[in-house]
Structure formats: C-alpha cells, structure tokens
N, C-alpha and C positions, 0 to 999 in steps of 0.2 A: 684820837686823843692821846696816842701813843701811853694806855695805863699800863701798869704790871696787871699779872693775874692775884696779887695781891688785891689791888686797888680794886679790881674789877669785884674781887671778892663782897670787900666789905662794901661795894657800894649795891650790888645785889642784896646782901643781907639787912642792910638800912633798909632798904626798899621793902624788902619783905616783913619785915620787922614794924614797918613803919605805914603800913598797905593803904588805910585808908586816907590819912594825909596826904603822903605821894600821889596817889588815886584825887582826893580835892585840889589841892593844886593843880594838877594834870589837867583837867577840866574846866577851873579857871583860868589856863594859859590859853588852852582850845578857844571858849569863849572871847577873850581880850584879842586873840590872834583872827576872829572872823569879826567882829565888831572893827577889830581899825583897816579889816581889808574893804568889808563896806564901805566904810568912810573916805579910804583913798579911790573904792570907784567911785563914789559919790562926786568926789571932790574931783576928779580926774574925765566925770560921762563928758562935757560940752569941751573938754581936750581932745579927749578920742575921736568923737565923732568927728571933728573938725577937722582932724587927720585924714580918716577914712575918707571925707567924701574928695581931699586933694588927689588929682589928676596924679598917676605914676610920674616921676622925673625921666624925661626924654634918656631914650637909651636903655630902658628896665622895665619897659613892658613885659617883654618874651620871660621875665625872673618874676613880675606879678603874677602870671599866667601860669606857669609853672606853682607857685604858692598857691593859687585860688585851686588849682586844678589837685592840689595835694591835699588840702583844708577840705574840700567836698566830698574827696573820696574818704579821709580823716570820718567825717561825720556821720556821713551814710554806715559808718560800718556800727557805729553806737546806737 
C-alpha cells in the first residue's frame, strides 16, 4: 500500500484504540466473505460438474495426468 511509517502509525493506533469495533467489523467481513463464496458455489455446483465430467481436449491428456497425479498426492498428504 506503499504507507509511510507515519501512516502505518496512526493506523495501528486507531486500531488499538478502537479494538472492539475493528474486531466487529472484522467478523462481519469474514461472515459476508463466506456467505457470498457459498452462494457463488452454489450458483456455480451444475457449472462445475459439467466441466468436470467433459472428456480432456485431444492433445492434454499427458497435462490432466500430470494434474490428477499432483492433486492426489496434494490430498493424501492432508
């Protein structure tokens, strides 16, 4: 955000100054931010799948495989 160490100052001390507000807001953004990411999966699940189940385009097999084969070992490790 290119601040000075002024700016950063007084926006630290707002903050602390100001804790619990910052703090509800904060919370409120979190909520509003999982709420509309549901709704775009929501809105988005019979997109997706539809995707998923099309066949690779000729020639990107060997680049899916490669992907699957990253994504499983990705998951196993969680």
């Amino acid at each position: 955000m290119d601040l000075t160490e002024e700016q950063i100052n007084v926006a630290l001390a707002y903050i602390e100054t100001n804790r619990a507000e910052v703090e509800a807001e904060y919370q409120q953004i979190l909520k509003e931010a999982e709420e509309l990411q549901q709704y775009y999966q929501e809105q988005n699940r019979e997109l997706v799948a539809r995707i998923a189940a099309q066949p690779p385009k000729p020639g990107t097999e060997a680049a899916w495989e490669k992907l699957r084969t990253a994504k499983a070992k990705r998951e196993s490790k969680i």
